[in-house]
Every structure is written in C-alpha cells, then in structure tokens.
C-alpha positions in Angstrom: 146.0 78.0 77.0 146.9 74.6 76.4 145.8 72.9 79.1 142.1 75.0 78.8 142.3 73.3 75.4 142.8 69.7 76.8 140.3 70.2 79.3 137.6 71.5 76.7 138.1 67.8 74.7 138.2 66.1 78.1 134.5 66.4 78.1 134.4 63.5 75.0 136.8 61.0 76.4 137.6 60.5 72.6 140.7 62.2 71.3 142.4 60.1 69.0 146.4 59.8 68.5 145.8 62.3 65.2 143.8 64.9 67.5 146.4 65.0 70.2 149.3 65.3 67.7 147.1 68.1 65.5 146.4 70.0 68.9 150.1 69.8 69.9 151.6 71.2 66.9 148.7 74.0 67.1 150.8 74.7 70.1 154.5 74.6 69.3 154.7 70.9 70.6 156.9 68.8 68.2 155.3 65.7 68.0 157.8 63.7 66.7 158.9 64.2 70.7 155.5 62.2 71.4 156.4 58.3 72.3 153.0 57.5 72.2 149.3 58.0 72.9 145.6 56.9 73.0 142.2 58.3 74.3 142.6 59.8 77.2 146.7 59.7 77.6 150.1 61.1 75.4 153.3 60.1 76.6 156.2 62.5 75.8 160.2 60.4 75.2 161.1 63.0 78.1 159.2 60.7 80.0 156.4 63.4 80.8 152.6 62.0 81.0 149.5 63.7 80.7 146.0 61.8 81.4 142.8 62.9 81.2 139.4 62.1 82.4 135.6 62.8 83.2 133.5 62.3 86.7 129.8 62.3 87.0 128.7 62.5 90.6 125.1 63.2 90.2 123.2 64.9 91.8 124.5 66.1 95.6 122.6 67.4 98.2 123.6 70.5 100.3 126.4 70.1 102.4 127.2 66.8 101.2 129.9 65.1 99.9 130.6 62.4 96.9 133.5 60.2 95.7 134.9 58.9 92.6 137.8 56.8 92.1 139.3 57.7 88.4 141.7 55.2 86.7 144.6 56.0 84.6 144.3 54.8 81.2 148.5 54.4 81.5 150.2 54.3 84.9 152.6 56.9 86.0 156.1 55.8 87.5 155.3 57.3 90.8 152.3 59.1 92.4 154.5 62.1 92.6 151.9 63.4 90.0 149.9 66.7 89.6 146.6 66.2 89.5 143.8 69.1 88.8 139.7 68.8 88.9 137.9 71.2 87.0 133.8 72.0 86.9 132.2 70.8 84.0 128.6 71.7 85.4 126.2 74.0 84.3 123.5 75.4 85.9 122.8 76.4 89.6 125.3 75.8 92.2 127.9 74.1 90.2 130.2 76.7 91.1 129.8 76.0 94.7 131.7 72.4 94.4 134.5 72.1 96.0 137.2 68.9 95.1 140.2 67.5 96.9 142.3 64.5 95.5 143.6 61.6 97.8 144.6 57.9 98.0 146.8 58.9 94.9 148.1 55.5 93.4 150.1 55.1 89.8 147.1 53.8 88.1 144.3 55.9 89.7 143.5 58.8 92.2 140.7 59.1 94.6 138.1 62.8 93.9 136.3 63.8 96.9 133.5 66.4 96.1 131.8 68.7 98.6 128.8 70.8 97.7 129.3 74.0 99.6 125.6 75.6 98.8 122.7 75.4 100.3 120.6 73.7 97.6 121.8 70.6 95.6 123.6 70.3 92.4 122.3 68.1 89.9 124.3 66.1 87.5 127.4 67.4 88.7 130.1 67.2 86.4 133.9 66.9 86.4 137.1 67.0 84.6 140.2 65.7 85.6 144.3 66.4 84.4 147.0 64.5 85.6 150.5 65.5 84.7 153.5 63.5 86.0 156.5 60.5 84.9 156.0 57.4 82.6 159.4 56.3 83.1 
C-alpha cells in the first residue's frame, strides 16, 4: 500500500519534505528515523533510499522500442539497487508496454520501453521507484 501511494504522487514530481514525513506517519514510519529528504528522494539513518521519478516517451509505434535515461536526485552507494517502472498511460495500448532497466549507475538507470501491440501508444507515460543504500 505504501509504495501504490508513492507511485500515485510520483506523477507531480513535487512532494515536499512535509508531504513525505505526513505520508510516512500515515503509515507507521517514524519520521524522526528520516535523515533527510527533498522532491523526489527520503533518506532513512538506516541508510535506506527511496527515489522517485517520471518518463514521457511519447508516442511509440508498434513494435518499437524507446529509451530514457532517469537521474537520481541523490546517488545511491552502489547500484545494487531495486528499481521498478510502472504505467502511468491511459488510453489504448498502454497496457501493452513492456520496460526493462539497464546500464544501472549510482546516479541514474537506463528504461528501455517496448510497445508490444499492434497500434502505437501515444504519450506514453511512466513512473519509476528506486529503493537501495545512501551510505
């Protein structure tokens, strides 16, 4: 439930240090264990990080494939991090998108798309969770 939470205000890029705290304690999180955070990023004393991001790929044919490099707002220890792509489309054939993550580096991560339909997608829109060390 959490994370469908974080990846519901991914979509406005804008979630201040007071809206991350107020959705954590909504949650059980003491966030007096939060070290610190900004748009996009919380950092946890533990030493756990969590960014967050959005793609656009426009619009992609059938069959074809797009690419988006996302950078971190903070950069994790290691690139030993999870990372998880979400849909954020509407429409026809958005569920038909298929993503794989690559060239995974401390400050960013390369998204491959593929649209698997037969028509194209238009405006196809992603989200994007990494979870992983700060330190």
């Amino acid at each position: 439930m959490f994370i469908s939470q974080i990846l519901t205000k991914l979509k406005s890029l804008v979630y201040s240090k007071s809206e991350t705290e107020t959705l954590l304690n909504s949650k059980g999180f003491i966030t007096s264990e939060i070290d610190s955070s900004g748009t996009g990023w919380v950092r946890f004393k533990s030493g756990l990080q969590i960014c967050w991001g959005n793609m656009n790929f426009g619009s992609i044919e059938a069959g074809g494939v797009r690419d988006w490099e996302l950078t971190f707002p903070k950069s994790f220890v290691n690139s030993n991090y999870i990372a998880v792509c979400g849909n954020s489309s509407t429409g026809a054939n958005w569920m038909n998108n298929c993503f794989i993550t690559y060239n995974r580096k401390t400050t960013s991560v390369q998204v491959a798309i593929t649209n698997t339909a037969s028509a194209s997608t238009a405006n196809t829109l992603a989200s994007l969770i990494t979870i992983g060390k700060w330190k």
